[in-house]
KEKE-3310 file (N, C-alpha, C; in steps of 0.2 Angstrom, whole numbers, plus 5000, padded with zeros to 4 digits):
npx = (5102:5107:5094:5088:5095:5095:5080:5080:5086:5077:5067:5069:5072:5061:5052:5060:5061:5059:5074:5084:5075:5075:5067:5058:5042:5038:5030:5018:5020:5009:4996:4999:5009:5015:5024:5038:5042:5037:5045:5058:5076:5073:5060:5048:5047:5055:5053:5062:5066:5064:5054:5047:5032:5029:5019:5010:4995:4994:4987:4989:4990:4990:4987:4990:4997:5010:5025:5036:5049:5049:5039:5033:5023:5014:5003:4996:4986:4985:4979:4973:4971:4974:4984:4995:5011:5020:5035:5040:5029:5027:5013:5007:5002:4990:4989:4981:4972:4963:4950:4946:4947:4939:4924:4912:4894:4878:4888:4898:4909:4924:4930:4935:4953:4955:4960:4969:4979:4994:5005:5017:5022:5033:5035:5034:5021:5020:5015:5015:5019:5007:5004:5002:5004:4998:4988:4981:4979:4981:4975:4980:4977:4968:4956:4947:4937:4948:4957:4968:4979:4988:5000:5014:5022:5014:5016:5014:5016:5012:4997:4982:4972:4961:4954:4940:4931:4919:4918:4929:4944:4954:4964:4971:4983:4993:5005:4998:5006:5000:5003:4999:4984:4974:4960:4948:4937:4925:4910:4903:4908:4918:4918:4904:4909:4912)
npy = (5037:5039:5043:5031:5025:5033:5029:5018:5017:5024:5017:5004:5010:5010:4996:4990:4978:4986:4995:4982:4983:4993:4990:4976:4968:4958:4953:4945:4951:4960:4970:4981:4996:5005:4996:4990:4980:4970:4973:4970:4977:4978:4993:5004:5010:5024:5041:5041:5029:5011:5002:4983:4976:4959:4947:4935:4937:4945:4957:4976:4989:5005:5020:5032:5050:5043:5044:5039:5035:5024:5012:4994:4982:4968:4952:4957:4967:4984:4995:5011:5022:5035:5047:5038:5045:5041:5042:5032:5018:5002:4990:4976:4957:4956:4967:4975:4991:4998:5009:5005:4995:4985:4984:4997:4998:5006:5007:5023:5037:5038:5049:5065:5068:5056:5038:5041:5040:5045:5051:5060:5074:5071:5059:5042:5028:5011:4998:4982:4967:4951:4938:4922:4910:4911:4910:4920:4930:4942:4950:4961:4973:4979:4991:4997:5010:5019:5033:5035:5046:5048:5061:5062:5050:5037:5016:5003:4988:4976:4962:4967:4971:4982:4984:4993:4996:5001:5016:5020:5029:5032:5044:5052:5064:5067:5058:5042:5028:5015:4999:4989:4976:4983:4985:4991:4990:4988:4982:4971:4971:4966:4951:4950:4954:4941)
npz = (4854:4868:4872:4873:4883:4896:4897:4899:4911:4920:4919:4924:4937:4940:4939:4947:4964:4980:4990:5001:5016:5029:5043:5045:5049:5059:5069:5079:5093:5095:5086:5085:5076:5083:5093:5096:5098:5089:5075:5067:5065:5082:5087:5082:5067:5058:5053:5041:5035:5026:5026:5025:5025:5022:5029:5027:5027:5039:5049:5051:5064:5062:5070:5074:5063:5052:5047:5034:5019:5015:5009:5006:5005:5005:5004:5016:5029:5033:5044:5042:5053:5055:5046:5033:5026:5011:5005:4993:4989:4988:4982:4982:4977:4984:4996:5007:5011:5026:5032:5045:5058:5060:5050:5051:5052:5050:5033:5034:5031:5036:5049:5044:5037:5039:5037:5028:5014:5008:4993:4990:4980:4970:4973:4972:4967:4966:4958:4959:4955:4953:4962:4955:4960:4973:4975:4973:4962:4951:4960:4964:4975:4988:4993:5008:5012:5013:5007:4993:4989:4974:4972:4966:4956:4947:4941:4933:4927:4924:4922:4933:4947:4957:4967:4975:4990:5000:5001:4998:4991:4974:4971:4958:4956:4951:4941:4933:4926:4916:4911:4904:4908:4917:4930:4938:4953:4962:4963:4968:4982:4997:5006:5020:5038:5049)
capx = (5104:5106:5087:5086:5099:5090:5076:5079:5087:5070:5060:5073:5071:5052:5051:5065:5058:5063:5079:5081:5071:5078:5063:5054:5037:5039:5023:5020:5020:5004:4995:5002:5012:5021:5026:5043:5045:5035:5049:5067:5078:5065:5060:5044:5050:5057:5052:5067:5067:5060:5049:5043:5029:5027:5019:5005:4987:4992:4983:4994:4984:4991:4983:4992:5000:5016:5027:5041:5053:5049:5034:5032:5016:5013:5000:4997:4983:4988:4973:4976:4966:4974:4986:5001:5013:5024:5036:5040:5025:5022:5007:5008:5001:4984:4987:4976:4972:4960:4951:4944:4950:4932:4918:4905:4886:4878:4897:4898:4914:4930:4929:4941:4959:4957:4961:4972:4986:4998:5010:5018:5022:5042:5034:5032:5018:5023:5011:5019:5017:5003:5011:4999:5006:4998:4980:4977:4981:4980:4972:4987:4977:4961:4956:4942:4937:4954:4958:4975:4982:4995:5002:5019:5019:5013:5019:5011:5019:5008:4990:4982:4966:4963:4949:4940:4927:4914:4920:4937:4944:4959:4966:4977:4984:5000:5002:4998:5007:4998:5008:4997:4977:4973:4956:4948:4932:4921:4904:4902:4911:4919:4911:4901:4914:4909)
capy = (5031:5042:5044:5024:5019:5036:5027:5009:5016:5025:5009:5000:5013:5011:4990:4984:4980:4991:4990:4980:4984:4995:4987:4971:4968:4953:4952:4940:4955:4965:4971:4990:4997:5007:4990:4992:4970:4968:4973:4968:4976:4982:5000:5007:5013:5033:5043:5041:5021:5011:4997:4980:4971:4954:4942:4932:4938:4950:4965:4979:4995:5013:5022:5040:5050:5040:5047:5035:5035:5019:5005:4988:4980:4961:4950:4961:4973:4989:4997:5018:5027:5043:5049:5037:5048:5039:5044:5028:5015:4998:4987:4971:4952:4954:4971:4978:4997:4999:5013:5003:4987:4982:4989:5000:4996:5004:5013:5028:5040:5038:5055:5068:5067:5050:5032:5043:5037:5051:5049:5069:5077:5067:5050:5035:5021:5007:4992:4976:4958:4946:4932:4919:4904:4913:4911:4929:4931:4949:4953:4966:4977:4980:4995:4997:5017:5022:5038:5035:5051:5050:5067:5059:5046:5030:5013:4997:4985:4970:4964:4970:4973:4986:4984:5000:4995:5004:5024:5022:5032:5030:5049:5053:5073:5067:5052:5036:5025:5006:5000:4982:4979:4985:4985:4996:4986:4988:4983:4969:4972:4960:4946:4951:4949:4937)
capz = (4858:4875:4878:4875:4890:4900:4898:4902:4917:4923:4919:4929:4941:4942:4941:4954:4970:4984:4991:5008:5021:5038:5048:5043:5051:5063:5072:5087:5101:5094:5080:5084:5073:5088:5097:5093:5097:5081:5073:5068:5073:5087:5088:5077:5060:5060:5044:5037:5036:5022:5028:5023:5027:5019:5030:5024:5032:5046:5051:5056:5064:5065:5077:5075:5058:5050:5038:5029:5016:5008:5010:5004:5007:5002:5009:5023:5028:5037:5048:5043:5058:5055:5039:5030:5021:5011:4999:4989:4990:4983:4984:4978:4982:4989:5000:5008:5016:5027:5037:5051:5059:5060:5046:5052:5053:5042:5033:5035:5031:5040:5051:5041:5040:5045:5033:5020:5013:5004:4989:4992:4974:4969:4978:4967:4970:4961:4959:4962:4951:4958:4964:4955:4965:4983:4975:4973:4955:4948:4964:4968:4981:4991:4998:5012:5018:5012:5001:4994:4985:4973:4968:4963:4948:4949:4938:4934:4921:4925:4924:4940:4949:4962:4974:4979:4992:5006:4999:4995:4984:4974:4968:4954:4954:4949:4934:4935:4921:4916:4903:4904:4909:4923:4932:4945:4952:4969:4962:4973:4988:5001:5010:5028:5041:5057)
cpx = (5105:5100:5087:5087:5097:5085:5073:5083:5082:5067:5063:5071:5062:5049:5054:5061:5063:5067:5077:5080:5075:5075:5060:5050:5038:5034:5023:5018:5011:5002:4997:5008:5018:5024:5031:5046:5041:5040:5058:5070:5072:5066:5052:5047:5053:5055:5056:5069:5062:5057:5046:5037:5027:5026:5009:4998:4988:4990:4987:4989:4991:4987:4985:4996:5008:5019:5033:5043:5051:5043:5032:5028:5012:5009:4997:4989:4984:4981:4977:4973:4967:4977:4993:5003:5020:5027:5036:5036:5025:5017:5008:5005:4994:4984:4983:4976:4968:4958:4950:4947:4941:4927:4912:4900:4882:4886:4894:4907:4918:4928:4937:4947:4961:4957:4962:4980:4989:5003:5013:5021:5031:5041:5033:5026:5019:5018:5011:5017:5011:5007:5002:4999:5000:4987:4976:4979:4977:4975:4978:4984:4970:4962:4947:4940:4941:4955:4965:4976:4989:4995:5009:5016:5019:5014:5015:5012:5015:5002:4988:4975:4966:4955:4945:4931:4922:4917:4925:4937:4952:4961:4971:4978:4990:5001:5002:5000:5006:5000:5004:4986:4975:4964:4954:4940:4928:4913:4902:4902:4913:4916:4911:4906:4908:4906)
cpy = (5033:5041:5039:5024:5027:5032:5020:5010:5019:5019:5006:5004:5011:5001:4988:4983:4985:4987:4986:4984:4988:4993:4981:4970:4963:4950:4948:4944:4956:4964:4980:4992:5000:5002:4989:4983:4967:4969:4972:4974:4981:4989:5000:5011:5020:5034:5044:5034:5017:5002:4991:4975:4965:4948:4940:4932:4942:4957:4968:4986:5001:5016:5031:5043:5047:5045:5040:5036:5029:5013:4998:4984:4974:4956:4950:4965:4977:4994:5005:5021:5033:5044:5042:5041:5044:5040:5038:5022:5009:4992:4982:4964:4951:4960:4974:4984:4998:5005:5012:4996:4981:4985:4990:4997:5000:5008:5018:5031:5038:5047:5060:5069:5059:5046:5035:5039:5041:5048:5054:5068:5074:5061:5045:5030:5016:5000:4987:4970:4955:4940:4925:4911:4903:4912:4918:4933:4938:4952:4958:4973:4978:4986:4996:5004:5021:5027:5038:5041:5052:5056:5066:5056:5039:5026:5006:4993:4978:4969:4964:4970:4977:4984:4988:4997:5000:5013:5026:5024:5033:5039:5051:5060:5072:5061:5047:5031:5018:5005:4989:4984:4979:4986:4989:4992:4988:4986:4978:4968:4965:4956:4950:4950:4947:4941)
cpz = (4865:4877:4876:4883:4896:4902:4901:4910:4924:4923:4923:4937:4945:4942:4944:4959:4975:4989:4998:5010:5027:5043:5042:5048:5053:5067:5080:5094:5099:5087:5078:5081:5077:5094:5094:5093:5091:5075:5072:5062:5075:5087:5082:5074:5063:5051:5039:5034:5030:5027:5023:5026:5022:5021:5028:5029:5036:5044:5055:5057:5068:5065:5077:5066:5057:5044:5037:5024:5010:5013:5007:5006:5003:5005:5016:5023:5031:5036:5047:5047:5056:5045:5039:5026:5020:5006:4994:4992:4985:4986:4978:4980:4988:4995:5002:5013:5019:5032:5045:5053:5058:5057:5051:5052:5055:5041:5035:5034:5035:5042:5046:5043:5042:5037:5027:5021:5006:5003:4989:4983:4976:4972:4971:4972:4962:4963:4955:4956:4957:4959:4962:4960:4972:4980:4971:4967:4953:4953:4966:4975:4983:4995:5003:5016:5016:5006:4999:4989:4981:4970:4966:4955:4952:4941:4938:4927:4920:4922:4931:4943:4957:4965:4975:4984:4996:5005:4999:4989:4982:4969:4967:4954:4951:4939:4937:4927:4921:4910:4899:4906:4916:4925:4939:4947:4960:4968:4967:4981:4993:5003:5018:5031:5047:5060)
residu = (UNK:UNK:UNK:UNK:UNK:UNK:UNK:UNK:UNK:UNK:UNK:UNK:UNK:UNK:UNK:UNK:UNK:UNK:UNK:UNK:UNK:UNK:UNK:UNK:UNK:UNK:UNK:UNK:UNK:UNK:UNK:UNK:UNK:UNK:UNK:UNK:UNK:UNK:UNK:UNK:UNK:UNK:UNK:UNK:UNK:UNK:UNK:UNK:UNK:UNK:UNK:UNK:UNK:UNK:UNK:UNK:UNK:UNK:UNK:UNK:UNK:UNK:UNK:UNK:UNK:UNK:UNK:UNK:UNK:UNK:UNK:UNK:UNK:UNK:UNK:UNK:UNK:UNK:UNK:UNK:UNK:UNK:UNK:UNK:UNK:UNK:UNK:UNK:UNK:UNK:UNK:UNK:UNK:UNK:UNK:UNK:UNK:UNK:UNK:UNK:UNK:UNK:UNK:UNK:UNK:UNK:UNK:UNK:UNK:UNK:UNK:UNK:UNK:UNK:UNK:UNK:UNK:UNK:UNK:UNK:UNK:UNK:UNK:UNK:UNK:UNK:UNK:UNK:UNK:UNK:UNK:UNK:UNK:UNK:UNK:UNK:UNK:UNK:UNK:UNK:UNK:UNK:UNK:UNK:UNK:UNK:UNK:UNK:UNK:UNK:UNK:UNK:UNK:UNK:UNK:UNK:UNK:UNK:UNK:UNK:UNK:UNK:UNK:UNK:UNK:UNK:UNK:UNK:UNK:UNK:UNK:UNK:UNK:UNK:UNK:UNK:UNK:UNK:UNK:UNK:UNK:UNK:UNK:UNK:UNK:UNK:UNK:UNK:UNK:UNK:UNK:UNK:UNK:UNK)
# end
């Protein structure tokens, strides 16, 4: 009877959403992520601050390494130029990672060190419900360029589809738990842009 209510309080621990937010992503000034009146309350995150973004289509570009505590990434795309290091990640709703603001011609690799996004060994990434309402059904994430590494655990209760486009790579050193069907897909790849 112990390792039940152990264990429904792990699984709780691993589907709640994350708690509020210390900064929410408000947009309006820029698309820079160190423009501190994109934010409420204003300032650029600190690495101890958990963070959400979830506005519908915006493009947010870091330009330098990030570290943070907590990430919440919902209908959003976040431009990695250099490294994300976050320990609690979720990806949910059409997110999307990318290494460049603008795809290459012809690809070619993101230069090294560049459009990673690290889960450090005790981090969680946690992937999100789709929100079939928004269109984007069991789309829960697109990646473009991006290496995401979890050496943590990762969680996904849902059905899901992960994206891996232009030589993203999605790497597990840690676990990853799909307790539902999950799909990992890049055969076609995005549409052209403009």
């Amino acid at each position: 009877m112990r390792w039940v209510g152990v264990s429904f309080w792990v699984l709780l621990a691993f589907t709640r959403p994350i708690a509020a937010a210390d900064k929410t992503w408000v947009g309006g000034s820029s698309s820079n992520w160190f423009d501190g009146a994109n934010w409420n309350p204003p300032g650029a995150p600190t690495s101890t601050e958990t963070v959400a973004i979830t506005n519908n289509f915006t493009t947010i570009v870091i330009t330098d390494n990030v570290t943070l505590a907590s990430l919440e990434l919902r209908h959003a795309a976040l431009v990695v130029s250099n490294q994300l290091t976050v320990t609690n990640l979720l990806l949910a709703d059409g997110a999307r990672l990318n290494a460049w603001e603008k795809r290459p011609s012809p690809i070619t690799n993101p230069p090294a060190g560049f459009g990673i996004v690290e889960i450090p060994f005790g981090g969680r990434l946690q992937i999100g419900d789709s929100d079939v309402s928004s269109g984007l059904a069991f789309l829960t994430f697109l990646m473009e360029g991006t290496k995401l590494n979890l050496r943590g655990s990762g969680f996904c209760t849902n059905r899901a589809t992960a994206l891996l486009f232009y030589r993203s790579e999605f790497n597990v050193y840690g676990v990853l738990n799909l307790a539902n069907e999950f799909t990992f897909d890049g055969a076609n790849g995005p549409q052209a842009e403009a």
